[in-house]
N, C-alpha and C positions, 0 to 999 in steps of 0.2 A: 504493500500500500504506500509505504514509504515516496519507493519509487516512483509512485504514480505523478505525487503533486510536482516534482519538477516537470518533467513533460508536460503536464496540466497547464503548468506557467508556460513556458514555450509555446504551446499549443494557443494560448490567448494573444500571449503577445507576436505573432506571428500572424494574426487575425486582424490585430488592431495597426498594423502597419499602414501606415497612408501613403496612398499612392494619389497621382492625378486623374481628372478626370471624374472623382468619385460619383455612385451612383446614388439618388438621393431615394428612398424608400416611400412606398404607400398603402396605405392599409384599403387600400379599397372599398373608400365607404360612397355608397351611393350606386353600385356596379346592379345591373340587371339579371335579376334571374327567373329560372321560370319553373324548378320543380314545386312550387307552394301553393302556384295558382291554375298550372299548366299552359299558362300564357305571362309575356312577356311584362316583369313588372320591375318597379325599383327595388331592390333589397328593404331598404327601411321600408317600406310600405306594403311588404309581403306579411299575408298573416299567420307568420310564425316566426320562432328564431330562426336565422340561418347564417348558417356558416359557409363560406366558399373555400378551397384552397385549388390555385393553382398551378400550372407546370413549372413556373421558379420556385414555389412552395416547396414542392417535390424536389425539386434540384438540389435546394439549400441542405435538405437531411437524407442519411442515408435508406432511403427507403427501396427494398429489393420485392418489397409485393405489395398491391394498390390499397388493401386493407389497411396497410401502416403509413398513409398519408395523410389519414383522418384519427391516430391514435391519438395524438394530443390535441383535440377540441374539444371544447367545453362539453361533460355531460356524455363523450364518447366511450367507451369501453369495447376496448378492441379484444379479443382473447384469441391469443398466438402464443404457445406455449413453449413452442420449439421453435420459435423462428422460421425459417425458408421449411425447414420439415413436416412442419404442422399440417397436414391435409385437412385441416376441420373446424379452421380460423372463422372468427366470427365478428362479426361488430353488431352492438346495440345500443337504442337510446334510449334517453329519457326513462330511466327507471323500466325498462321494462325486460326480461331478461330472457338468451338465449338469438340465435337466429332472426327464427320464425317467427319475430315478431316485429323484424325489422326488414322491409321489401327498398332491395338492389336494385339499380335499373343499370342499363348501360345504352346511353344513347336514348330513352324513353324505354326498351326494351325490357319486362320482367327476366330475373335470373336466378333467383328460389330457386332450386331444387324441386319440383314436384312431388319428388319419393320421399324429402326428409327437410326441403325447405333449407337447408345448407346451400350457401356462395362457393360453388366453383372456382367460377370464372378470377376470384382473388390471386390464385394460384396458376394461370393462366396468363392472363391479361398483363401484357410489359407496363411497367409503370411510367417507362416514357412515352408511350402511347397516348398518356392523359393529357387533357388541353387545361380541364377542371371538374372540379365533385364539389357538386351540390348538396350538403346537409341538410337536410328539413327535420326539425323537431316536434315530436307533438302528433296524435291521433289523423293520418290520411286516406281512412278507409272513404271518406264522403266525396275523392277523385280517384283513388285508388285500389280500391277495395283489399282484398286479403293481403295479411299481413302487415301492412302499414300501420301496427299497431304504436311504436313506440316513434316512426319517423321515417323518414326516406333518404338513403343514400342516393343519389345518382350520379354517374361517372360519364360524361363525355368525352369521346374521343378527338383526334385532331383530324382537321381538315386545313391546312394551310392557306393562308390568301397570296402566298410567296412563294417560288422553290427554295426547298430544302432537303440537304444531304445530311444523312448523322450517322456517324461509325463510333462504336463506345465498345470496349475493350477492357476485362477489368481481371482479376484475381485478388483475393483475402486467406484468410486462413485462422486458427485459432492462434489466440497468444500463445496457449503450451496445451502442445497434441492432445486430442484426446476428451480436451474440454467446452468446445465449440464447434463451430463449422468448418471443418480442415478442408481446405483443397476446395474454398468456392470460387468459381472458374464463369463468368459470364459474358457473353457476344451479344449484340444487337446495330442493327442496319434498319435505315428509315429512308425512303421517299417519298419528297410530296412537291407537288407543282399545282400553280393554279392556267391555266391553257383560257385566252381570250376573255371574257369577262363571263364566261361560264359555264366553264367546265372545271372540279378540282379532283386533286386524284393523291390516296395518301398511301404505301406500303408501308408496312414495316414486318421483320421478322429478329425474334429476341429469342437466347435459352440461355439458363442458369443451372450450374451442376454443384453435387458437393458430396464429401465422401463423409461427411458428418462426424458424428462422434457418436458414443454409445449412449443412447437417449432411455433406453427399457433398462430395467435391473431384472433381476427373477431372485425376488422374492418370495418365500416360506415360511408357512406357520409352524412347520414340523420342524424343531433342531436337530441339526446334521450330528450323526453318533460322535463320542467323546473324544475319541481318538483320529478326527478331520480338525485341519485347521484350515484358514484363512477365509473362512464365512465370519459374516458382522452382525453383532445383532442389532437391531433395530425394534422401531413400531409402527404399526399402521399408522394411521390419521384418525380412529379413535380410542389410540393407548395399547392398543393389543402386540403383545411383544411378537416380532417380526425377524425374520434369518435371509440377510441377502447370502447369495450363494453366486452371483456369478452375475455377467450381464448378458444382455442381446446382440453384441458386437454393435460395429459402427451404423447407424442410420443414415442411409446413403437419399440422397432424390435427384432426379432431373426433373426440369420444365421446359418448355419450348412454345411459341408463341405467334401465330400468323394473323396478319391485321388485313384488310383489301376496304379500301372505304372510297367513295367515289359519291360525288355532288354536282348537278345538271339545273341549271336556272332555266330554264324555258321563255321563262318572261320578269319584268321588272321585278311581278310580285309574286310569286311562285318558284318552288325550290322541289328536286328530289334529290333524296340522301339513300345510300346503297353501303351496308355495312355489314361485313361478313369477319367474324375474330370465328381461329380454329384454333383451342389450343390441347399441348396433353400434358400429366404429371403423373408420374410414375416415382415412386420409392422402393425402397427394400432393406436388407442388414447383411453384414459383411459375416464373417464367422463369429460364434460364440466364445464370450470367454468364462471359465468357472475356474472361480475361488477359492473352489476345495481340494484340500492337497491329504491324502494318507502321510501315515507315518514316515512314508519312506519317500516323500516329498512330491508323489506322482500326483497327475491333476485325475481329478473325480468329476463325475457327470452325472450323479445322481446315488440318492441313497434310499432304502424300503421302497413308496411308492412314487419316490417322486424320479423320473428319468429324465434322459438329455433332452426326450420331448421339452420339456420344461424351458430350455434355452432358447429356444426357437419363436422368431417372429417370422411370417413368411412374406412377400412381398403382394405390393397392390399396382395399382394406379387406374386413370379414369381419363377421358376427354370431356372436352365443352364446345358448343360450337355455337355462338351467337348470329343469327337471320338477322336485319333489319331493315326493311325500308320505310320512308316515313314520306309525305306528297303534301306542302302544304303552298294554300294557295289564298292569298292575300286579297283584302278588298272592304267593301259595308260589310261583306260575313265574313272571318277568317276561315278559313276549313281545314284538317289538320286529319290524314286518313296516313295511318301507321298498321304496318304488319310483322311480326317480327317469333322466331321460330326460338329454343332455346334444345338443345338435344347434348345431356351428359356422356353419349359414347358409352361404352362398357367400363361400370364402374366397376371391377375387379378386386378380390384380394383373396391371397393364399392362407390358410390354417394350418400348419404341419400341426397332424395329432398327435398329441402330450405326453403317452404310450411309448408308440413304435416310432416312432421320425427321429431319425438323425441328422445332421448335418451335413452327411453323403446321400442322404436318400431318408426313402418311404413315405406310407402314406398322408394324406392329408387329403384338403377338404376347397375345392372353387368358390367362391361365391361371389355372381355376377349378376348386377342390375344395369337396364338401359331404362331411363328414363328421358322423358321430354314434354314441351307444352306447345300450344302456338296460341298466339294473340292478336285478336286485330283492334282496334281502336277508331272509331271517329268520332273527330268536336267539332262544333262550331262558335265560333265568340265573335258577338257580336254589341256595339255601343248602341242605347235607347236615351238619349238624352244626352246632357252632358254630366250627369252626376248616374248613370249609372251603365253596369259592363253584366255580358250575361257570359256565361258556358255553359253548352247542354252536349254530352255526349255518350254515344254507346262502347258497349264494351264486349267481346266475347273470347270466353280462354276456353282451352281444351289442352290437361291433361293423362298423361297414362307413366304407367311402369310397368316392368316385369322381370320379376328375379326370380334365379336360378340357384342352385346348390349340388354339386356333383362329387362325388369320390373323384381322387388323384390316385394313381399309382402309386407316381414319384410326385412328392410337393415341390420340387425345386423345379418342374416342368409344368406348366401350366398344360399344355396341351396333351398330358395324359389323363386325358377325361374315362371314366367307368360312370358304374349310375350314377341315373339320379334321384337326390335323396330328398328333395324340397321342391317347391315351383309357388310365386304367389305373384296375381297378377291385377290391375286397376286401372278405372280410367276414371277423369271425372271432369266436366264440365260446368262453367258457368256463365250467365248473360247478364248485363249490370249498366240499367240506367243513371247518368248522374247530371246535376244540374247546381251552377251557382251563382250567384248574384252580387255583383259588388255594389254599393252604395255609398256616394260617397253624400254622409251626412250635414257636413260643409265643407267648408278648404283644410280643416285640423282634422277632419273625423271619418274613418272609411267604415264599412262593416259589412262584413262578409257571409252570405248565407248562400248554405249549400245540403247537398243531400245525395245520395246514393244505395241505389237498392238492388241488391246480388240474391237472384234466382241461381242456387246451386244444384248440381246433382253428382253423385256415383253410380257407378255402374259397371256390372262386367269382372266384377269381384271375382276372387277363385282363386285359394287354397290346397294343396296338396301335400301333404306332409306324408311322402309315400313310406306305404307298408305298415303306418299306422293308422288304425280300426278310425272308424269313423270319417276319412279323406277317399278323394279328394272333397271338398266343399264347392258352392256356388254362391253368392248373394244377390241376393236382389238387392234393386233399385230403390233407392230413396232420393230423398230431395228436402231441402233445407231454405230460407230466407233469410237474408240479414241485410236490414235498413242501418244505413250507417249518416245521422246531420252532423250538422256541424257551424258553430257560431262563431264568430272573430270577431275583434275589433282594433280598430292601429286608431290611437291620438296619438298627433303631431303636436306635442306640447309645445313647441319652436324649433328651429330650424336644426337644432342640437338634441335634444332630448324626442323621443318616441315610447311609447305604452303602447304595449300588445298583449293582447289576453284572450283565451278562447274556450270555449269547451263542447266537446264531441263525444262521438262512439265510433268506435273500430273495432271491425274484429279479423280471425284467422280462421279457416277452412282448415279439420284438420286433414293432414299429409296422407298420400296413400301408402305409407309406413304405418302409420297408427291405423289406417283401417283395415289393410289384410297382411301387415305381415306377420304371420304366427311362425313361432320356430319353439322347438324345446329342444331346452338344453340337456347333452349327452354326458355332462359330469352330474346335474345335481336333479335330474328329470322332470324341472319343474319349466311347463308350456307358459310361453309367452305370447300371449293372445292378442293382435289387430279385433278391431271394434265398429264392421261395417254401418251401427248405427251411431255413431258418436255424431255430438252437434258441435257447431261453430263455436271456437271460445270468444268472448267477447269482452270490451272495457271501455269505462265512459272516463275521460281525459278531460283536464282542469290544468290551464296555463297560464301563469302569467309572467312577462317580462320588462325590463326598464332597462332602454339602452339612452348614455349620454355621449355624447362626440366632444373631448377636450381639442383643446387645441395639441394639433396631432397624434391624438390618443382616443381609446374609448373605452369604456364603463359599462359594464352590462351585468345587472342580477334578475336571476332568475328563480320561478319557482314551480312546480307541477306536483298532480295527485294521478294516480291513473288506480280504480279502481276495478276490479277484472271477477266476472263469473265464469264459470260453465269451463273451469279448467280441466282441462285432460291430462291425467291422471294414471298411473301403472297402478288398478286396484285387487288386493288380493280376493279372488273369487271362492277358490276352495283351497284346499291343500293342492300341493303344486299346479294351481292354476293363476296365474296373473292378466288382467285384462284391463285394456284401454277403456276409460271411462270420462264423464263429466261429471265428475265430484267435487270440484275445490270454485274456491273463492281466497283470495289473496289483494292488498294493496299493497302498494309501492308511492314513496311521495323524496320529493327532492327539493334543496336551494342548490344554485349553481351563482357561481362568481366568476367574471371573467373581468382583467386589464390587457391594455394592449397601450404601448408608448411607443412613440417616434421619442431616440434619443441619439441627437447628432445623424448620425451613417449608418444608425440599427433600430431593430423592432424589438423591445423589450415585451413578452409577453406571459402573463401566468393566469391559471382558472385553478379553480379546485370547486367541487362536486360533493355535496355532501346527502347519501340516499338513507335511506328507510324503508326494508319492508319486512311484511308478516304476513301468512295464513293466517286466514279470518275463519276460512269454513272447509274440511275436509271429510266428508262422507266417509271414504275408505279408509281413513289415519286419524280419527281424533287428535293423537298424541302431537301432531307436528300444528294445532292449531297456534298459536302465538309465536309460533318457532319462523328463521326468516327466510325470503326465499333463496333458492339455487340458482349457483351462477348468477350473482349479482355482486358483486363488491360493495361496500358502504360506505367507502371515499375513494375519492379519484380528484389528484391533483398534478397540474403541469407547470413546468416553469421551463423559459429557455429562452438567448438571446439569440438574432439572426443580420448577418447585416453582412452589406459589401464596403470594402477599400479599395476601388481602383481595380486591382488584378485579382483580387484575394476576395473570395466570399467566404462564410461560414458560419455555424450554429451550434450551439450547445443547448443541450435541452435534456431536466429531468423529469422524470415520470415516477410518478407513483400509482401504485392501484393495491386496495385495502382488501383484507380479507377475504376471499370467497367459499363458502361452503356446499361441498357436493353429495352433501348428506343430509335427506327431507327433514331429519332430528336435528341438526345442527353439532352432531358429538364428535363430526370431524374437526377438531380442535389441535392436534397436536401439527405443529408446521417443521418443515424440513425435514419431511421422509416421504420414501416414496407414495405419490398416491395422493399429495397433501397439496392444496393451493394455500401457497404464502404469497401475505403482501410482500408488496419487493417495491425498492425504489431502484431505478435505473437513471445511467446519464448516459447517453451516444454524443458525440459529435464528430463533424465535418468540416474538413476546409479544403476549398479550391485555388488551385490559382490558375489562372489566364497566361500560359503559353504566348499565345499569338493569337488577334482577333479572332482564329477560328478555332485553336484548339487550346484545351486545357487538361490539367489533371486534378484529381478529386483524392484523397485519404480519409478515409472515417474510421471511427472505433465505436463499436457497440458495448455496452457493461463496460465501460472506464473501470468500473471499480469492482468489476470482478464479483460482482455480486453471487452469492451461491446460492441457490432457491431452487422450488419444486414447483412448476406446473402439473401437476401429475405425472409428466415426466421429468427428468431432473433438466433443467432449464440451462440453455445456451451460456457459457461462460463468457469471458472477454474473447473479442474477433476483431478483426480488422479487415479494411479491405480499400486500395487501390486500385484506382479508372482513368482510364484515357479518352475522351471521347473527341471527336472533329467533326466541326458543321461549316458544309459549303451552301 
């Protein structure tokens, strides 16, 4: 640690070098955005908080996947637990937790997951592909129906008004082997031109590798007999004494990334947009290592019931492919006709079974889902006066899944397929009128009324859990409704200060995971049962915000309640039967604080987030009533400076995020073992310097301080990583 702070000092003063030229900074207050109202509006006068970041945002910190461009904004809670390795990253807002309750767009385009309502495309999508991402906070089922329950990310990509070339070149590694991302190795190439006054055309293709570090331990309740040594004891994360015995070997990933976007004006007012992203992420683990040594020093692989099965993680990976086109056409009605496709590829992954698998072989277990959705959209907005603005638009989705499950021969071979031992299949549709109204009260006062109503359906159900009695299954048809309004209000207190406040209903469709995927487990035989009648969970949202504009700064606190029914539920049915249900009721409520300074040649900025929640009502679990929710943290604070000198840009930035518990009791309390979410505080930074007008080179360091902690898996230590990138 010693060491660290001199570098530390280097690392600032090396920052704050003045050069000529300097660039003077802006917080972009006043910029136009359109995820809040779905048409064109000023930020302050959008009815919600929102956050923008864009592609110099991104530039300034090292950000290797899009999810972590938005980790330190007010109120954000990003969960990436391994860094680049994590396949199952997630961002949510506003108190409200997990995913699925927060709808990704890319380009207007939905990107939920279908099957499970998990962001893909995070782990896909180049992060220099971004132009900007729009933050919307706060309940958007009454324009956007499912999932927008806590808020809307959306990511647009770039279309240039200029040609541009970009070739970026990089390599990192852990500070000492073993402890981080060894050996990350990333390429990416972009073109974009704009041809005549209309025609634009953007490429790009990106991939990032890494031979990782050992991310899995294999951990034991049974102690290893008297006479092994080199096992540790430990304890779970609710106290219970615990035996590591060995690890997973190294946690390896690739990703790779193809962009194809193309834009066509036909006329003054009128635009089409053509946007195709293909991406894949594949991971795996290099050999196992075990900790147990006999007397006579030899390494051991297993003792009584437990074998070398036990060492063994087997590999995955998935695609994503994002459709988009979007036709809008300008005039007394705007019209705005969007279609856009979202298809996961074969999400895959290996099971070596725990038994008989070794690490030269045997068997195991496939388990592949394809899932996808498609979307069409049309609005029209149109002005009735001069104080008032309308939207009225339709909506229809259609999704499906279908997973599979097969015996392996060999597990290190995917394609030694024997039966099959599972099958569960889904589709489901929905059609969803919305309409909204702005009015503007006088020149200080807007207010915003709107509504949306989602006719749902499933269908086409079907369960197999071969060669056990009672399969295959069928389900029928059902069908659901959820009216989603919604109230706003923005006063313009003065040209400085703004109040925004609002309150709505949102809800989420559940996933066609919760409704047919049943599988029971082969070690403890207790069935986990999909719920083809489960209803919509739902929640009625209470916002209110105060933003001040200093002279080159701004002020903003915030507050929300979201209080949520009809939560879906793992309820125990019988003895080993557990089934998806709507049993709970839960609230969540928050303050949020955010500053933001212009000082001299940099942006000083810190928030911090302080949440609250609890089960209110559990039908299945009495016990866990007062208890708080999963996956949520209870504070989240950022701090960090950003700023250029001439040649030299840079930022330092720490992170904090408080507690999370992954236990409906709350007893997972013990932090730093595996299995355990500790709060952790983090600082990354970056510095660039400017080459030559057109190329530069970039140096970041992630965990400066080396922080040691458990995401459930044991969490990325100190890394680094060096880039070269060139724009003509």
């Amino acid at each position: 640690m010693k060491r660290l702070f001199p570098s530390l000092v280097v690392f600032l003063l090396l920052a704050c070098v003045v050069f000529a030229d300097e660039e003077v900074p802006e917080l972009n207050i006043g910029e136009v955005v359109v995820t809040a109202t779905k048409e064109p509006v000023n930020i302050l006068e959008a009815p919600s908080l929102i956050s923008v970041v864009h592609d110099k945002d991104i530039e300034k910190k090292n950000v290797q996947a899009v999810d972590q461009a938005v980790a330190n904004l007010l109120g954000v809670y990003n969960r990436r637990g391994k860094g680049l390795l994590d396949s199952l990253a997630a961002v949510s807002l506003q108190g409200m937790p997990k995913q699925e309750r927060t709808l990704v767009l890319v380009n207007g385009i939905p990107v939920n997951d279908p099957y499970f309502a998990g962001v893909r495309i995070f782990e896909e999508l180049q992060p220099e592909d971004v132009e900007r991402i729009e933050v919307a906070r706060g309940p958007f089922s009454s324009l956007y129906g499912g999932y927008a329950m806590g808020g809307v990310v959306n990511i647009f990509t770039k279309l240039p008004e200029e040609r541009i070339f970009r070739f970026k070149l990089g390599y990192g590694s852990s500070w000492k082997s073993g402890e981080a991302l060894d050996n990350l190795r990333n390429f990416y190439l972009s073109y974009g031109n704009k041809f005549s006054d209309k025609f634009r055309l953007f490429f790009s293709y990106g991939k990032r590798s890494t031979d990782g570090y050992p991310s899995g331990l294999n951990v034991q309740s049974k102690q290893p007999p008297t006479d092994y040594t080199g096992w540790i004891q430990t304890t779970d994360p609710q106290g219970n004494t615990r035996y590591i015995i060995g690890d997973k070997g190294n946690n390896w990933m690739n990703n790779k990334g193809l962009n194809i976007s193309l834009a066509y004006n036909p006329g003054e007012k009128s635009q089409i947009i053509f946007t195709r992203l293909q991406g894949e992420f594949n991971y795996g683990y290099g050999a196992p290592n075990t900790y147990l040594r006999d007397k006579n020093g030899n390494p051991v692989w297993g003792y009584g019931t437990i074998k070398e099965g036990s060492f063994l993680d087997g590999p995955g990976g998935y695609g994503g492919n994002v459709t988009g086109f979007t036709y809008t056409i300008g005039g007394k009605v705007n019209t705005k006709i969007s279609y856009g496709e979202f298809d996961s590829g074969d999400n895959w992954y290996i099971t070596p079974d725990s038994k008989a698998a070794t690490w030269s072989g045997g068997p195991g277990k496939l388990s592949l889902t394809n899932a996808g959705s498609k979307s069409f959209d049309a609005q029209w907005s149109f002005a009735k006066g001069s104080s008032s603005q309308w939207l009225f638009g339709l909506t229809y989705t259609r999704d499906r899944s279908d997973t599979r499950e097969n015996k392996l021969t060999n597990w290190k071979d995917r394609y030694s397929l024997s039966d099959l031992t599972y099958q569960s299949m889904g589709k489901s549709r929905s059609f969803a009128v919305y309409l909204q109204n702005k009015i503007d009260l006088s020149e200080k006062v807007g207010l915003y009324i709107g509504g949306r109503g989602d006719w749902w359906r499933t269908y086409d159900g079907y369960v197999n859990q071969v060669g056990t009695q009672g399969y295959p299954k069928e389900y029928e048809a059902r069908s659901d409704f959820a009216f989603s309004p919604k109230l706003a209000i923005v006063v313009k207190r003065s040209e400085t200060t703004y109040i925004k406040g609002s309150i709505g209903k949102a809800f989420r469709s559940p996933t066609l995971y919760e409704l047919y995927r049943t599988w029971t487990s082969g070690l403890t035989g207790i069935t986990y049962a999909g719920n083809p009648g489960l209803k919509p969970e739902r929640v009625t949202s209470f916002d209110l915000s105060y933003q001040h504009f200093l002279p080159a700064g701004e002020l903003c606190i915030c507050a929300f309640r979201n209080n949520m029914s009809d939560l879906i539920y793992l309820q125990d049915v019988q003895k080993n039967l557990k089934m998806y249900n709507n049993v709970g009721k839960a609230m969540s409520e928050g303050i949020g604080f955010e500053w933001r300074k212009i000082i001299g040649k940099d942006i000083f900025f810190t928030n911090f987030t302080l949440l609250r929640s609890e089960v209110t009502e559990n039908i299945a679990k009495p016990s866990i009533v007062g208890k708080k929710l999963t996956a949520l943290p209870h504070k989240l604070f950022n701090i960090g400076l950003t700023g250029n000198r001439g040649r030299t840009g840079y930022s330092i930035i720490g992170q904090y995020v408080g507690k999370v518990y992954n236990n409906d009791e709350n007893t997972d309390v013990i932090n730093g073992v595996y299995g355990s979410y500790d709060p952790y505080f983090l600082v990354n930074c970056k510095l660039t310097y400017n080459l030559s007008p057109k190329g530069k080179v970039a140096f970041s360091i992630d965990n400066l301080f080396n922080r040691d902690y458990y995401y459930y898996y044991k969490a990325p230590g100190r890394e680094w990583l060096i880039e070269y990138s060139l724009e003509l």
